[in-house]
PDB file with SEQRES, HELIX, SHEET and CRYST1 records, atoms N, CA, C and O in Angstrom:
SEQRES   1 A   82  UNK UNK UNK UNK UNK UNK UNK UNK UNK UNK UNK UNK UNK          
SEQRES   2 A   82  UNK UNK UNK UNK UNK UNK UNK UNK UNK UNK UNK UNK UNK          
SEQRES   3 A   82  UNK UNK UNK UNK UNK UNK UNK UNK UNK UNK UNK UNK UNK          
SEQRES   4 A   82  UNK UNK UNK UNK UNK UNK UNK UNK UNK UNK UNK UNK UNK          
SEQRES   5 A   82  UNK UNK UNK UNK UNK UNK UNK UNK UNK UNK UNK UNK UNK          
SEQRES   6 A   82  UNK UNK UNK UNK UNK UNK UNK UNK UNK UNK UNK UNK UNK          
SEQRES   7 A   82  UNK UNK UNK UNK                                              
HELIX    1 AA1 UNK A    6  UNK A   15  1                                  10    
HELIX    2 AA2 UNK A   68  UNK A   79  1                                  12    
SHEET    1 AA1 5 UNK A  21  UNK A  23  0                                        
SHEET    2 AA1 5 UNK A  26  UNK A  33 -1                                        
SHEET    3 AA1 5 UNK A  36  UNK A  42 -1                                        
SHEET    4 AA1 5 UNK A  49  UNK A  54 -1                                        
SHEET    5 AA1 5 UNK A  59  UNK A  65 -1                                        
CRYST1    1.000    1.000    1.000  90.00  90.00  90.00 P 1           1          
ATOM      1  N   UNK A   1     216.001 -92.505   8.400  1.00  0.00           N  
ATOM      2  CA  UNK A   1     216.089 -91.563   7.310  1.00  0.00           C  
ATOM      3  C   UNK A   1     217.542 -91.492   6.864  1.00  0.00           C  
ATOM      4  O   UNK A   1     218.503 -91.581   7.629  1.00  0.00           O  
ATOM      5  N   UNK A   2     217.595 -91.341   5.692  1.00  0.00           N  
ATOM      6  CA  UNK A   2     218.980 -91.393   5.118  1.00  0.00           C  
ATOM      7  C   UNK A   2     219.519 -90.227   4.569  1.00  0.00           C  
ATOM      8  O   UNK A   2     219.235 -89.961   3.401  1.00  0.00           O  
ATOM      9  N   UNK A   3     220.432 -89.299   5.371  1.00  0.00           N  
ATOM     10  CA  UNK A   3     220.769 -87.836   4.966  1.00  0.00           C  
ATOM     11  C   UNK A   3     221.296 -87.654   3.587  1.00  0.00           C  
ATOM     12  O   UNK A   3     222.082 -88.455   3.082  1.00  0.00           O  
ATOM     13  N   UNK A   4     220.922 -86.754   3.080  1.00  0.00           N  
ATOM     14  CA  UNK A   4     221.188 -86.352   1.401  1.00  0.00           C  
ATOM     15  C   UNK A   4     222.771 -86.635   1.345  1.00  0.00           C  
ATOM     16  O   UNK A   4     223.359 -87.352   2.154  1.00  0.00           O  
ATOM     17  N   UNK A   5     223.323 -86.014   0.351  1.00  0.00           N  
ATOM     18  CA  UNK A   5     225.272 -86.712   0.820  1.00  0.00           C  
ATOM     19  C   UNK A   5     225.336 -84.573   1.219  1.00  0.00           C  
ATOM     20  O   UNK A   5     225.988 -84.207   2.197  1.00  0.00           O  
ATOM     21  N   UNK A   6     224.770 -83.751   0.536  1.00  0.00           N  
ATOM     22  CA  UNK A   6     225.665 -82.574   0.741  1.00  0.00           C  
ATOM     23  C   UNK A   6     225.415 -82.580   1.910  1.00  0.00           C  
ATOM     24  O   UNK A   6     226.484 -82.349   2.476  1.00  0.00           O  
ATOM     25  N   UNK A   7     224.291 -82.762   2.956  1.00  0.00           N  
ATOM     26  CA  UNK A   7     224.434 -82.451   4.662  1.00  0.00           C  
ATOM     27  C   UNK A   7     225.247 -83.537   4.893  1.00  0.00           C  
ATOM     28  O   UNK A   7     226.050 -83.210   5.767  1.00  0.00           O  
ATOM     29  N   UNK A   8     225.466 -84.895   4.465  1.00  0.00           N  
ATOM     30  CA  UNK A   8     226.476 -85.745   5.051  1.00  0.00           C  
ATOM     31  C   UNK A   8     227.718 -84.754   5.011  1.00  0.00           C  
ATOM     32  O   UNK A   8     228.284 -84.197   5.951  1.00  0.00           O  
ATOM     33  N   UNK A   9     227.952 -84.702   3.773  1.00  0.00           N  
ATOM     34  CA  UNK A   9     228.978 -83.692   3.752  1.00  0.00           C  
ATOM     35  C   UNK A   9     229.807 -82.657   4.802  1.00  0.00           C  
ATOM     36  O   UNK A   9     230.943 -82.524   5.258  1.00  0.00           O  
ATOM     37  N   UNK A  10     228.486 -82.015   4.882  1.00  0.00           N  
ATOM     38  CA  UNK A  10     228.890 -81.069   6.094  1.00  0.00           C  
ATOM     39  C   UNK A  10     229.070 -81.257   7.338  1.00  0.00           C  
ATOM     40  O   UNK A  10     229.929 -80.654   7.982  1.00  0.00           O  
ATOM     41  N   UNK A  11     228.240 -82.159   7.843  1.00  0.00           N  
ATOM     42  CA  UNK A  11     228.233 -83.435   9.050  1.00  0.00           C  
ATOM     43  C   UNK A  11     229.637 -83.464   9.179  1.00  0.00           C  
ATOM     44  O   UNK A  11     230.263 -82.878  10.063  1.00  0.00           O  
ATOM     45  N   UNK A  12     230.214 -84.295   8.102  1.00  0.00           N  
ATOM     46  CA  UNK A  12     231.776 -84.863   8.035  1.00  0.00           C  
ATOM     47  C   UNK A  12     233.185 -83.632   8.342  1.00  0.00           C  
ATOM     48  O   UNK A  12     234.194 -83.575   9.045  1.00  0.00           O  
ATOM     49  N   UNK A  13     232.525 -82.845   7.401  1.00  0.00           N  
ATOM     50  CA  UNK A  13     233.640 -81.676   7.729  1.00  0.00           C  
ATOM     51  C   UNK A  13     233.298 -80.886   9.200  1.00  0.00           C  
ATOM     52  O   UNK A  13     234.222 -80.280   9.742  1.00  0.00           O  
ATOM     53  N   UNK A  14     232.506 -80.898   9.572  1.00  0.00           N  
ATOM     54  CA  UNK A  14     232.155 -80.142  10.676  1.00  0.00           C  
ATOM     55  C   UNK A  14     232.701 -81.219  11.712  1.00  0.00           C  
ATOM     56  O   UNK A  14     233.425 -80.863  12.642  1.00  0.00           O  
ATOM     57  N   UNK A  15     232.402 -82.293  11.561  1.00  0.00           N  
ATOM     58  CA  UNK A  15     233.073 -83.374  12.623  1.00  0.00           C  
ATOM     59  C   UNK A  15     234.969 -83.362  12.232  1.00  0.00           C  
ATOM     60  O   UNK A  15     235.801 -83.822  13.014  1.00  0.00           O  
ATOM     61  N   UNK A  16     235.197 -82.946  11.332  1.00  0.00           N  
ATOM     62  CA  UNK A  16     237.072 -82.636  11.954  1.00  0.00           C  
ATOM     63  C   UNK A  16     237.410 -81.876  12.477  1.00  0.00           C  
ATOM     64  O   UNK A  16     238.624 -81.722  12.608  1.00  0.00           O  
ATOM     65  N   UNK A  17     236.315 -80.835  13.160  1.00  0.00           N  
ATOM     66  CA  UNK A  17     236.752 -80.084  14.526  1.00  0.00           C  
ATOM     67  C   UNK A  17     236.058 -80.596  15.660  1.00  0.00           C  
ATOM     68  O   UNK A  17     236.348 -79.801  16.554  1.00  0.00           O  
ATOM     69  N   UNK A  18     235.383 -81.383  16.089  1.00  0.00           N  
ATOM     70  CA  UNK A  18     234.823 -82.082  16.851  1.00  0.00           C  
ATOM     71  C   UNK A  18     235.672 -82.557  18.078  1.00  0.00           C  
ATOM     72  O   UNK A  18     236.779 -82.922  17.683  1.00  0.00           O  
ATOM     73  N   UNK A  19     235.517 -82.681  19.517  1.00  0.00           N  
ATOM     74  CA  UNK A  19     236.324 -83.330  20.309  1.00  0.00           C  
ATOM     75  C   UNK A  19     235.164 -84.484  20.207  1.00  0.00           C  
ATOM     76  O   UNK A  19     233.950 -84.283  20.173  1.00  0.00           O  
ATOM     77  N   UNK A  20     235.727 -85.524  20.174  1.00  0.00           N  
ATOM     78  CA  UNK A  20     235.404 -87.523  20.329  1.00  0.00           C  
ATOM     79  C   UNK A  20     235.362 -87.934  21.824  1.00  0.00           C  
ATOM     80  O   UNK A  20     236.089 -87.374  22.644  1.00  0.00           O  
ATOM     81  N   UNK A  21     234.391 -89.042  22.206  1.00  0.00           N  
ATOM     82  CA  UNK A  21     234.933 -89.259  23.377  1.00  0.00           C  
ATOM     83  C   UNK A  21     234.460 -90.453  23.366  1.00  0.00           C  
ATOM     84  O   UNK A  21     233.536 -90.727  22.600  1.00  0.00           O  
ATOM     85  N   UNK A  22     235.036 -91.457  24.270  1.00  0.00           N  
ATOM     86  CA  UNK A  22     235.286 -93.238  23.882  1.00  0.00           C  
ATOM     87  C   UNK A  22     233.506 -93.127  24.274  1.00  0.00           C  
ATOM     88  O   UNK A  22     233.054 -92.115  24.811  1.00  0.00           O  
ATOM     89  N   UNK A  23     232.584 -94.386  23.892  1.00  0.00           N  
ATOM     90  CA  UNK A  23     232.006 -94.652  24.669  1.00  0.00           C  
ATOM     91  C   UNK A  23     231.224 -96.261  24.029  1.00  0.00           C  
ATOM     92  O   UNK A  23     231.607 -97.033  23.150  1.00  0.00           O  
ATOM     93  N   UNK A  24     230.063 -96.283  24.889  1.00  0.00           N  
ATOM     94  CA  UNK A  24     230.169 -97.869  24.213  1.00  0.00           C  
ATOM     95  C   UNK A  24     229.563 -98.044  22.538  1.00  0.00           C  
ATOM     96  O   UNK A  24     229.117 -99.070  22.023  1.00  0.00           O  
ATOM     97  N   UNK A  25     229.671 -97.123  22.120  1.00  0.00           N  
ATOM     98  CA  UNK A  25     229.356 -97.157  20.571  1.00  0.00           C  
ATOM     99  C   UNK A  25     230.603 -97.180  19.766  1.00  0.00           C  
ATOM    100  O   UNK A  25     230.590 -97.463  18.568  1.00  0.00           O  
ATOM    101  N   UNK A  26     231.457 -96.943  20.288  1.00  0.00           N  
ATOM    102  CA  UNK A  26     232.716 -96.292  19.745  1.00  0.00           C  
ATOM    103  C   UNK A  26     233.007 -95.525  20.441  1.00  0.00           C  
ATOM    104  O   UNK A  26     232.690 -95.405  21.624  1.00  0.00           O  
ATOM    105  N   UNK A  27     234.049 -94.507  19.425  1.00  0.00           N  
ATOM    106  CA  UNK A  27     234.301 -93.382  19.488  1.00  0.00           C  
ATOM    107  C   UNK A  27     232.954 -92.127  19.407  1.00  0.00           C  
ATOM    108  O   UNK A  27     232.609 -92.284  18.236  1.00  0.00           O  
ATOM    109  N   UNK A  28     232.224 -91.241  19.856  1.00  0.00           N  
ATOM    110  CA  UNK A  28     231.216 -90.168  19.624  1.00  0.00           C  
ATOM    111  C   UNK A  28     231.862 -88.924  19.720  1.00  0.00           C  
ATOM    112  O   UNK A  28     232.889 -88.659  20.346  1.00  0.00           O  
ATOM    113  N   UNK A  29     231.068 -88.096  18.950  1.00  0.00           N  
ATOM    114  CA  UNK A  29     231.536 -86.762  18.609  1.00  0.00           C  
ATOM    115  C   UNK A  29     229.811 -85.735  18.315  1.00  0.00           C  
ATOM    116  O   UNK A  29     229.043 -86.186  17.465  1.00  0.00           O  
ATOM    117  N   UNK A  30     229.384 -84.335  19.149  1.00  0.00           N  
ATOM    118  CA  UNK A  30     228.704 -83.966  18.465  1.00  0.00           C  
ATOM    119  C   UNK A  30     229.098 -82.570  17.272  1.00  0.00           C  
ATOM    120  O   UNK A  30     229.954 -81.702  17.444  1.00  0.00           O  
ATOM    121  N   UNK A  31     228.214 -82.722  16.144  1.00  0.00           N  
ATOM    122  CA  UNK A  31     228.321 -81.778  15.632  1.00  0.00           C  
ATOM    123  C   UNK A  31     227.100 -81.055  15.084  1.00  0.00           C  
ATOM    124  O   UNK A  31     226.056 -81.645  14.809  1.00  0.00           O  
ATOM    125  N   UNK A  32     227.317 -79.525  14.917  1.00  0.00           N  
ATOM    126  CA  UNK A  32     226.209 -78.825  14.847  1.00  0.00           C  
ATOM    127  C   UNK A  32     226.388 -78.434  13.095  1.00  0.00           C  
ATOM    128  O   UNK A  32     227.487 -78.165  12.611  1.00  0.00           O  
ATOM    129  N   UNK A  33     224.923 -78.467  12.177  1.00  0.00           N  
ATOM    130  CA  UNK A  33     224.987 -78.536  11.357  1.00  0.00           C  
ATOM    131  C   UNK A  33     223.165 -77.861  10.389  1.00  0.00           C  
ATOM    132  O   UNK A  33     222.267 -78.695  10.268  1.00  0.00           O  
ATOM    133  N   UNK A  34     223.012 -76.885  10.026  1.00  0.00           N  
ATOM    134  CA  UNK A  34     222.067 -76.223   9.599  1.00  0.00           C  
ATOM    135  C   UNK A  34     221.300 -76.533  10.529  1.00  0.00           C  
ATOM    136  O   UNK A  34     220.327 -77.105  10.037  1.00  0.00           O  
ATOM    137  N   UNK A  35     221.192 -76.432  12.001  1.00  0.00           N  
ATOM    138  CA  UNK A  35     219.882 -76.097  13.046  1.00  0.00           C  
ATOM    139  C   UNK A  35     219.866 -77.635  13.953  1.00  0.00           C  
ATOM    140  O   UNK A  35     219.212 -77.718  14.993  1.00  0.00           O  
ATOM    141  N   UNK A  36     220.512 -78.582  13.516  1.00  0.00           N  
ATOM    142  CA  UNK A  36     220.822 -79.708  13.923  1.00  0.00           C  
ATOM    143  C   UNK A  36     222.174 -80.400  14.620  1.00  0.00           C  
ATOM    144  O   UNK A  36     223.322 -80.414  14.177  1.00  0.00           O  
ATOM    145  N   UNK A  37     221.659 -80.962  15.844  1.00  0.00           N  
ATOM    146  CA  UNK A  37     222.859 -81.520  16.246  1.00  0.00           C  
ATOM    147  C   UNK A  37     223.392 -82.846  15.773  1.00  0.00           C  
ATOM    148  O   UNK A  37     222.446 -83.594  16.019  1.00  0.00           O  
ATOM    149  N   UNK A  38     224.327 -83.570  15.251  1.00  0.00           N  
ATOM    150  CA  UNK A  38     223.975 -84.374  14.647  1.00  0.00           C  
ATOM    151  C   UNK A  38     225.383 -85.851  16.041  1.00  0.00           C  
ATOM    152  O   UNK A  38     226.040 -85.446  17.000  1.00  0.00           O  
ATOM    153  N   UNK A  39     225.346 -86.832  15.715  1.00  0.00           N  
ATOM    154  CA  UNK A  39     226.005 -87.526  16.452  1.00  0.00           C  
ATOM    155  C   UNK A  39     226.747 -88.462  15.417  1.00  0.00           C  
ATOM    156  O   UNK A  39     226.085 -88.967  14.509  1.00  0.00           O  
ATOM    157  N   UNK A  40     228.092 -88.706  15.525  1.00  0.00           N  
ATOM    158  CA  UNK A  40     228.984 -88.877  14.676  1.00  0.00           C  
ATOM    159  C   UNK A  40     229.527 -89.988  15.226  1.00  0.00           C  
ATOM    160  O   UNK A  40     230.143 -89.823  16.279  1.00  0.00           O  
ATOM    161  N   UNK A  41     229.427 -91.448  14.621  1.00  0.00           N  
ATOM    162  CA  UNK A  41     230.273 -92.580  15.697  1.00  0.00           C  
ATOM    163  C   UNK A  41     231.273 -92.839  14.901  1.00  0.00           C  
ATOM    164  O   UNK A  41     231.115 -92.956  13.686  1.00  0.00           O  
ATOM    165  N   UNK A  42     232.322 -92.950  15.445  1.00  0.00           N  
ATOM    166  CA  UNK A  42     233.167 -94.004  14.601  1.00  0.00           C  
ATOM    167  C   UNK A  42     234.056 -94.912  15.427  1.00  0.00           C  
ATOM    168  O   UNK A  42     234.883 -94.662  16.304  1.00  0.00           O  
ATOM    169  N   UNK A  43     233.588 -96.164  14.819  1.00  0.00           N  
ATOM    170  CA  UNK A  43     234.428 -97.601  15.321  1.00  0.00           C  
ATOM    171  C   UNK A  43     235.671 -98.078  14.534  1.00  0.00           C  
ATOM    172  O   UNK A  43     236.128 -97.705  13.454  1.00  0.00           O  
ATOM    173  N   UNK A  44     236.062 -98.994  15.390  1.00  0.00           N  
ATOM    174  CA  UNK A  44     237.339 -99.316  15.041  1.00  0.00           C  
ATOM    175  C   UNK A  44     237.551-100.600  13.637  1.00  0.00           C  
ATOM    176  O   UNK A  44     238.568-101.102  13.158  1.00  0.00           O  
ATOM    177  N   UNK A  45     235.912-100.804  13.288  1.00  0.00           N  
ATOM    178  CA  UNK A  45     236.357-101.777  11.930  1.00  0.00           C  
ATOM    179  C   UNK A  45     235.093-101.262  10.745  1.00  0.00           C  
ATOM    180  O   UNK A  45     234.871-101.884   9.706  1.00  0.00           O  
ATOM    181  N   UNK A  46     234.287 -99.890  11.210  1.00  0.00           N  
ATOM    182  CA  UNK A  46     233.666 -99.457  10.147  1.00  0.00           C  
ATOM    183  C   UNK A  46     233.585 -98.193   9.457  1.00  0.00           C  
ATOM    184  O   UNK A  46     233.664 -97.378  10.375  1.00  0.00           O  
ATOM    185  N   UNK A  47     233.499 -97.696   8.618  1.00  0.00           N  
ATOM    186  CA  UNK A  47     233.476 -95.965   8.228  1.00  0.00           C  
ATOM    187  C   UNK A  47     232.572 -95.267   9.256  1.00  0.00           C  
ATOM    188  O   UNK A  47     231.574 -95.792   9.751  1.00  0.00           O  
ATOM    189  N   UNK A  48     232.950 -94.227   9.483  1.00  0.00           N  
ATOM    190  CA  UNK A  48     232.444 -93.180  10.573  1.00  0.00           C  
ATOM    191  C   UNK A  48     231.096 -92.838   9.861  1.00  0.00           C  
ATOM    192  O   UNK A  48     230.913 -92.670   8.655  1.00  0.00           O  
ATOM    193  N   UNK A  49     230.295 -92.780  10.772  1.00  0.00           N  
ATOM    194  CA  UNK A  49     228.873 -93.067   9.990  1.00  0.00           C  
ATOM    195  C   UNK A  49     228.080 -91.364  11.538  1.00  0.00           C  
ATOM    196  O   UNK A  49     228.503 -90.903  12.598  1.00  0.00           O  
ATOM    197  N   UNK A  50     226.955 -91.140  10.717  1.00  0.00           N  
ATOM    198  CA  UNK A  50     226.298 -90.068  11.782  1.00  0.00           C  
ATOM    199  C   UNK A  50     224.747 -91.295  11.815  1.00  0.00           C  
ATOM    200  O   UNK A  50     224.180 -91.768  10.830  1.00  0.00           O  
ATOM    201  N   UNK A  51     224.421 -91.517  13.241  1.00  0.00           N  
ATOM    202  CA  UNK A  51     223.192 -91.976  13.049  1.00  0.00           C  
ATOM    203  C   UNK A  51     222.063 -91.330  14.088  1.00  0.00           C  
ATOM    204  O   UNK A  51     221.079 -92.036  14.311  1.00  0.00           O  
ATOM    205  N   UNK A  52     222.123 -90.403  14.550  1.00  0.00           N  
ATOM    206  CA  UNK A  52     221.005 -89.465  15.108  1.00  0.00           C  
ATOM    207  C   UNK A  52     221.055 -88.289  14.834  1.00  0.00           C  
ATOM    208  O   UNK A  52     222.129 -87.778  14.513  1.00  0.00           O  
ATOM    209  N   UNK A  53     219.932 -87.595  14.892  1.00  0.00           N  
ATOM    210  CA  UNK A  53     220.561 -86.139  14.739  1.00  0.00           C  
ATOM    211  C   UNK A  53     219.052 -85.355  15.685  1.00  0.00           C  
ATOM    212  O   UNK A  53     217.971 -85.754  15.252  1.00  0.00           O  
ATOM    213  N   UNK A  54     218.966 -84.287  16.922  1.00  0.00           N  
ATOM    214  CA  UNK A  54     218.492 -83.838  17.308  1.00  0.00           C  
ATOM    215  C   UNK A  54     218.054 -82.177  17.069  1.00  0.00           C  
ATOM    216  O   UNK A  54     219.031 -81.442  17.216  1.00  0.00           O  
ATOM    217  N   UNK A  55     216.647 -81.378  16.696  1.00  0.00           N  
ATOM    218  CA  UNK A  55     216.586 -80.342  16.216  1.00  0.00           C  
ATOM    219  C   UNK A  55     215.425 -79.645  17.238  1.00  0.00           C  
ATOM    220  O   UNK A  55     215.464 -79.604  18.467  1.00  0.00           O  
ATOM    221  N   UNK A  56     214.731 -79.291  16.635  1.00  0.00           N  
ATOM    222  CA  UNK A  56     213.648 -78.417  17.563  1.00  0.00           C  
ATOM    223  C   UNK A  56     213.192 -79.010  17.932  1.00  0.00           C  
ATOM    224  O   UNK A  56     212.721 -79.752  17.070  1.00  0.00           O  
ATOM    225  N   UNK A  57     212.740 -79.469  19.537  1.00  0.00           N  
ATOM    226  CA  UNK A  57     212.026 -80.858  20.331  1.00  0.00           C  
ATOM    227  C   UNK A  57     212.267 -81.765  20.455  1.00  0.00           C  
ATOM    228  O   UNK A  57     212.440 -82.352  21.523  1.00  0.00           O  
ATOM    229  N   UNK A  58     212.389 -82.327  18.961  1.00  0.00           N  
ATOM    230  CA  UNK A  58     212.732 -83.799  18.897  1.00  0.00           C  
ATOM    231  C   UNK A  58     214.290 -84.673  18.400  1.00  0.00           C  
ATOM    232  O   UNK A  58     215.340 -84.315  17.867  1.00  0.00           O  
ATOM    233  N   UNK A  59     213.827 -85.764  18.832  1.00  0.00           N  
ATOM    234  CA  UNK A  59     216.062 -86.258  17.674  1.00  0.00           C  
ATOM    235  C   UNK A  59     214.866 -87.506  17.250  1.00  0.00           C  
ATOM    236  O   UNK A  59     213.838 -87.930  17.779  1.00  0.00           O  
ATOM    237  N   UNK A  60     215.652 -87.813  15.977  1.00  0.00           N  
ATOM    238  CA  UNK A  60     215.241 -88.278  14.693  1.00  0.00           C  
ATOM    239  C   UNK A  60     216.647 -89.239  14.478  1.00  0.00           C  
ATOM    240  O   UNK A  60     217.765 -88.839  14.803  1.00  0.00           O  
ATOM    241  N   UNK A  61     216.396 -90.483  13.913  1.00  0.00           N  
ATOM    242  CA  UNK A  61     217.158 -91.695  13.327  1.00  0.00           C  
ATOM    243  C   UNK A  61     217.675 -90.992  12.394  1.00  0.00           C  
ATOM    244  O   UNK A  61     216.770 -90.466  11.747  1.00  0.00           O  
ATOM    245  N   UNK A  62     218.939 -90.661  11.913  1.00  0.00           N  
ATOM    246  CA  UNK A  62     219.602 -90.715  10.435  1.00  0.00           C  
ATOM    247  C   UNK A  62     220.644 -91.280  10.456  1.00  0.00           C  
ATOM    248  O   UNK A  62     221.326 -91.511  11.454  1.00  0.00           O  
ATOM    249  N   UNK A  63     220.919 -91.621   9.116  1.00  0.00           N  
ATOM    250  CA  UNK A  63     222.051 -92.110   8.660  1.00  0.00           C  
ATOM    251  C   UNK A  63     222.751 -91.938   7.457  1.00  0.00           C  
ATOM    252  O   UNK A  63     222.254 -92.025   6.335  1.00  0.00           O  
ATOM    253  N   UNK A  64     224.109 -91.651   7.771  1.00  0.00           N  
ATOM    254  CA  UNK A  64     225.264 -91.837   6.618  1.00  0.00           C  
ATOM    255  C   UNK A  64     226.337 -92.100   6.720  1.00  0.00           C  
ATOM    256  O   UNK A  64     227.068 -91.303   7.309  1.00  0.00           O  
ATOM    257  N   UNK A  65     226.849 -93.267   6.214  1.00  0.00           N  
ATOM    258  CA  UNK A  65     228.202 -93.337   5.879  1.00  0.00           C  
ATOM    259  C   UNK A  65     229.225 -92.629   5.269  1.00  0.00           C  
ATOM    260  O   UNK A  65     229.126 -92.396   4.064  1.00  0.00           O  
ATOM    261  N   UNK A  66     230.884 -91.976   6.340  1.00  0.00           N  
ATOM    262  CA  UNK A  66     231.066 -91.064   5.858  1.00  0.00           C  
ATOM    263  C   UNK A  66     232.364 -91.914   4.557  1.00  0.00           C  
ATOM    264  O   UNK A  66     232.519 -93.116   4.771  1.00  0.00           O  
ATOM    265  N   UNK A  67     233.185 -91.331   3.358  1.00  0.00           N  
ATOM    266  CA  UNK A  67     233.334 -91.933   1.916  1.00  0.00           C  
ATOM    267  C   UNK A  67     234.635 -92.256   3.117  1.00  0.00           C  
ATOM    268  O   UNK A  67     234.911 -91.954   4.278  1.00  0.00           O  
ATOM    269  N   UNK A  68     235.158 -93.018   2.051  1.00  0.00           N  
ATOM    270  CA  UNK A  68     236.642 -93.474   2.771  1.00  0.00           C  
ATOM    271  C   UNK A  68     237.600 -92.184   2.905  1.00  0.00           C  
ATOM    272  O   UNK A  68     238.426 -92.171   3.818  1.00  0.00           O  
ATOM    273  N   UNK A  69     237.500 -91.075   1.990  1.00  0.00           N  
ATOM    274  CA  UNK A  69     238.759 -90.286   2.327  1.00  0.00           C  
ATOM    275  C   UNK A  69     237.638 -89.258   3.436  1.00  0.00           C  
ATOM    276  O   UNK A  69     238.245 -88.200   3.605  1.00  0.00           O  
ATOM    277  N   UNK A  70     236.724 -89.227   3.956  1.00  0.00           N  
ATOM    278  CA  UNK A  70     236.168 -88.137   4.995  1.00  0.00           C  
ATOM    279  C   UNK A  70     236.918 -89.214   6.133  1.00  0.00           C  
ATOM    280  O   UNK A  70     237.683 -88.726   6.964  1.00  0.00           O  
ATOM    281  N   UNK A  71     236.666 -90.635   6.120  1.00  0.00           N  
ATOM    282  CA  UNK A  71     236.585 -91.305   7.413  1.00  0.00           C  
ATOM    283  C   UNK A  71     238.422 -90.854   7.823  1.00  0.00           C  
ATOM    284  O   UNK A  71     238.964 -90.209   8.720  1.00  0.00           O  
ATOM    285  N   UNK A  72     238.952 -91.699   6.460  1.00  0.00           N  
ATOM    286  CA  UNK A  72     240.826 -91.046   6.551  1.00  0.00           C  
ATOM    287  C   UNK A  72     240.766 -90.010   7.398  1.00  0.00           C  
ATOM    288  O   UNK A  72     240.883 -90.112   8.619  1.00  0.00           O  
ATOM    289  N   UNK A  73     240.570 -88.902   6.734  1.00  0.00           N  
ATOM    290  CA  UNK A  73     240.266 -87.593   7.507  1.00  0.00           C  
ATOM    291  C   UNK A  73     239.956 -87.343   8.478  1.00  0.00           C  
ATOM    292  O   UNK A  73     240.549 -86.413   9.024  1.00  0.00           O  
ATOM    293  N   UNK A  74     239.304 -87.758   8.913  1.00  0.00           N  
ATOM    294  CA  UNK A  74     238.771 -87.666  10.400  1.00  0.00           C  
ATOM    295  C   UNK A  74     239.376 -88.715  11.359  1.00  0.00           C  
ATOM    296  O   UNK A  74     239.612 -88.321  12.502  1.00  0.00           O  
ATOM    297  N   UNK A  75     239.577 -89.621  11.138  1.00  0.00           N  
ATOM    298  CA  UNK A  75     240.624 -90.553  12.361  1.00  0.00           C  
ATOM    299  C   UNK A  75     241.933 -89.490  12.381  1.00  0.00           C  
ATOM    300  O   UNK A  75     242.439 -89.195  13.464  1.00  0.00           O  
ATOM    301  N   UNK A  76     242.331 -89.061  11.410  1.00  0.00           N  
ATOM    302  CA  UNK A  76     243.319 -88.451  11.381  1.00  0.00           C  
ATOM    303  C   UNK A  76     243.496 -87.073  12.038  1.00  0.00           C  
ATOM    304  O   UNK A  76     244.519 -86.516  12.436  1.00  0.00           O  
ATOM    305  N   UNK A  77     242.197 -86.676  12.041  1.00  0.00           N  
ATOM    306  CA  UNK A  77     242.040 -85.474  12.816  1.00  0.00           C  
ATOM    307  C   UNK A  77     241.877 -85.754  14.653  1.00  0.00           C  
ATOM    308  O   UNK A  77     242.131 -85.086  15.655  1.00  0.00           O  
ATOM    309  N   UNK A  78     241.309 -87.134  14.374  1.00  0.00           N  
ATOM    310  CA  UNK A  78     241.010 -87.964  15.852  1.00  0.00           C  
ATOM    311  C   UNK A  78     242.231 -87.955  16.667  1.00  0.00           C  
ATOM    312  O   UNK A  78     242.390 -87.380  17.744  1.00  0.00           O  
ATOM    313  N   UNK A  79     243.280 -88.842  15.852  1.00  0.00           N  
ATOM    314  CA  UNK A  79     244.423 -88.691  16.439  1.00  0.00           C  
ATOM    315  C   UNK A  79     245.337 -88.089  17.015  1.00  0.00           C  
ATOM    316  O   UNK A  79     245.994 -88.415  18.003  1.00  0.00           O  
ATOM    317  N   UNK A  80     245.406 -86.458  15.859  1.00  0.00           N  
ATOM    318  CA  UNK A  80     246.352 -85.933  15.967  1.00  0.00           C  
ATOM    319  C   UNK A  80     245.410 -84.344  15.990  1.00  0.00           C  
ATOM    320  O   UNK A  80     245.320 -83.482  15.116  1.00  0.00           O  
ATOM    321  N   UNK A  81     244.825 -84.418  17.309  1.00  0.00           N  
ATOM    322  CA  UNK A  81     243.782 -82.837  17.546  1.00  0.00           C  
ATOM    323  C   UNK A  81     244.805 -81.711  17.793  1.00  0.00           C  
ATOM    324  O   UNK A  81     245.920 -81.882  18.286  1.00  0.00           O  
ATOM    325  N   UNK A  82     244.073 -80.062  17.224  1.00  0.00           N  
ATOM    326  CA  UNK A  82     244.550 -79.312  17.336  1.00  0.00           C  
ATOM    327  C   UNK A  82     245.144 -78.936  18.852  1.00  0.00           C  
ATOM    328  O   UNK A  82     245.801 -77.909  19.020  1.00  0.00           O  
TER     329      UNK A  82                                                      
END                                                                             
């Protein structure tokens, strides 16, 4: 399933407070987002993309690519955490 862009949206901003942690996907991060947890990867040669997201019972396939200035944003937040 392919998330609308405004929940990508929020996905993205909600993931620049996120703590990341290495693993074999990449980088992972969760974030919580209208009733959903969503899972946020980002690698080292593609835009930070969310491709699961878990809600009442079940987790469900999604996907979105986040735009080039969210991904900016967020490595940048990766790097240099509060």
């Amino acid at each position: 399933m392919t998330l609308d862009q405004p929940t990508a949206d929020k996905v993205f901003e909600a993931a620049l407070a996120a703590r990341f942690h290495p693993t074999n996907l990449g980088l992972t991060g969760e974030v919580w987002v209208d009733g959903y947890t969503y899972r946020v990867v980002v690698t080292e040669t593609e835009r930070a993309c969310t491709d699961v997201r878990a809600g009442w019972g079940d987790a469900e396939y999604t996907f979105a690519s986040a735009s080039p200035e969210q991904d900016r944003a967020l490595r940048e937040a990766i790097a240099n955490p509060n």
